[in-house]
N, C-alpha and C positions, 0 to 999 in steps of 0.2 A: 572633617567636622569644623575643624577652624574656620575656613573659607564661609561654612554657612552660615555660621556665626555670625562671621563678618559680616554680610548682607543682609543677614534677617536686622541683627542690629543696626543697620546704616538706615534700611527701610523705615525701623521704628523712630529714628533720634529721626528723623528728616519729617517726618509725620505727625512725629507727638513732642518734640523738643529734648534738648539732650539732657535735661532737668525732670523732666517728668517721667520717661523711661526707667524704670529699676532692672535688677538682674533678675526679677522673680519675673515681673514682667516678659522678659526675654525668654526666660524656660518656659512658660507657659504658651508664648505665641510658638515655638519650637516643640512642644512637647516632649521634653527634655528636662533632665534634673538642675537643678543651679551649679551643682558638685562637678556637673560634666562641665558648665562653661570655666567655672575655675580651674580646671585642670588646663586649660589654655588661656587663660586671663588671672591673673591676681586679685584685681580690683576692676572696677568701676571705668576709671580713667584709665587703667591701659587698654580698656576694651578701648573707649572713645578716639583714642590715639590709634590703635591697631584702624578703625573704621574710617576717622577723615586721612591719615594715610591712602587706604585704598579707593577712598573717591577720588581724594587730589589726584593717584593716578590715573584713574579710569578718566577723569576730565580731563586731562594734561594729554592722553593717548588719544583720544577723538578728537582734541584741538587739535593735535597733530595731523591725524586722519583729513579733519577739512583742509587746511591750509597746504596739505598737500593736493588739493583738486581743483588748486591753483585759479580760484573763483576769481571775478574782480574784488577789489576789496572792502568795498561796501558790501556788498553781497557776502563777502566773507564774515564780516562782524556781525550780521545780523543771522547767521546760520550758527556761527560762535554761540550767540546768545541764546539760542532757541536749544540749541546743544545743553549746555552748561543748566539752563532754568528746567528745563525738562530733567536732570539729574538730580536739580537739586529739590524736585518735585515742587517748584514756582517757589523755594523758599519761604511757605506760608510759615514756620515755625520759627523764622528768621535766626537757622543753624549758627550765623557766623558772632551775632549779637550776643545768642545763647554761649558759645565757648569762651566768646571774650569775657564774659561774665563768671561764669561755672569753671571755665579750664584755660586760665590767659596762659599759662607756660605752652599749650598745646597751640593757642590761638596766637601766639605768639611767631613760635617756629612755623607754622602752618601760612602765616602770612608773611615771612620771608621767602620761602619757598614760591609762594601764587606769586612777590613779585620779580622773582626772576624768571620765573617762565614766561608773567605777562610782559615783560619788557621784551623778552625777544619776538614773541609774536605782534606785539604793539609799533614795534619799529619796525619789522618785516613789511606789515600791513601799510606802515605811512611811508615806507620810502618805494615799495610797488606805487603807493596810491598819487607817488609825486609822478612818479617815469611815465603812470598811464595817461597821467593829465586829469585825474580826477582830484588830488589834491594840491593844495598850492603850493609852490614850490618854497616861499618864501620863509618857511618856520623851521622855529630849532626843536627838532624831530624828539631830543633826548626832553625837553620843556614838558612838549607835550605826551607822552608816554609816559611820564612820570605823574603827570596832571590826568591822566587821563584812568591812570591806579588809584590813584586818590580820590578820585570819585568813585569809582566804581564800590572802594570799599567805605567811603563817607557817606552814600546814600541807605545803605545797608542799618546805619545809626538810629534802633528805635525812638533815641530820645529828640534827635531832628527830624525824623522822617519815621512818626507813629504809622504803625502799619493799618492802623484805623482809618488814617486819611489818608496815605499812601500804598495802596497794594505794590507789591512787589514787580511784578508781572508789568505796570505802568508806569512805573519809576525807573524800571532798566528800558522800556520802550523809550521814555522820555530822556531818560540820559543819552544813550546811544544815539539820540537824534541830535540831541543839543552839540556832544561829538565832536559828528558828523558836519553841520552845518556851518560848525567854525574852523575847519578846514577844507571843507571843499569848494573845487572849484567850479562853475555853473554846468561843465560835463558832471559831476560828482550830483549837484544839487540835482541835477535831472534826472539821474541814476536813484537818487536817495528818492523822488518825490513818487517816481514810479513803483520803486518798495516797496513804498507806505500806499499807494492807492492799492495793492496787490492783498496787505496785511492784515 
């Protein structure tokens, strides 16, 4: 019963925002008592806690999945991304804006975590992406991994990037290319341009 808990609520906070969601809410989409979710939840926020837990894993396990089928690595970031947005159902609720605000202790720990796992997939990716000849060899790998988290979680920022004028969905297209383009090399750019005709 835990476990469905767990996913019916990931379903609802990713859909409806993690603010707007209550626990009656939850019993009701379950048809289920509240009394029964409390018997495995205390509160509110350790449900919320219990749920991006288990998406950070479930995303962190399919990142793995790809980057194990050893794609090129342009091709790789952009199946990452289609991975990850698809999870996070295009992030139309802007989940991560929403915790920073409602639950920073959770959104806190939550984004230490994204950035060690992104670092090592970030650096895997650029230093295949130097050996294939699709990125250039010339940069400080640890720079850009690091710049390269930083956006990913800067873009995210309703109050820079209103989701009114920014959908989600085109802002991680647009980042991902901008990337791209500032490290690859004209093998890379050709690779990327034929992506994007495909897209």
């Amino acid at each position: 019963m835990k476990e469905k808990i767990i996913e019916k609520a990931n379903d609802l906070f990713l859909n409806l925002g993690f603010k707007s969601v209550t626990m009656d809410d939850l019993a009701t989409g379950m048809g289920i008592s509240k009394k029964t979710i409390y018997t495995h939840f205390q509160n509110k926020t350790e449900l919320v806690k219990a749920t991006t837990d288990h998406l950070f894993c479930c995303i962190s396990d399919g990142i793995d999945t790809i980057i194990d089928q050893k794609n090129d690595p342009i091709e790789e970031l952009y199946e990452i991304k289609a991975f990850v947005m698809n999870h996070l159902k295009n992030e139309k609720t802007s989940p991560q804006y929403q915790l920073q605000k409602y639950y920073p202790k959770i959104y806190s720990a939550l984004k230490s975590r994204q950035f060690e796992v992104m670092q090592e997939c970030v650096i895997e990716n650029l230093d295949r992406g130097i050996k294939s000849g699709m990125y250039r060899k010339n940069m400080d790998v640890q720079f850009i991994s690091r710049i390269y988290f930083v956006g990913v979680i800067g873009i995210k920022d309703q109050d820079t990037f209103p989701m009114q004028e920014f959908p989600m969905t085109k802002l991680m297209e647009d980042y991902l290319e901008y990337h791209i383009r500032g490290i690859a090399t004209e093998k890379g750019l050709e690779i990327l341009n034929n992506l994007l005709i495909k897209e």
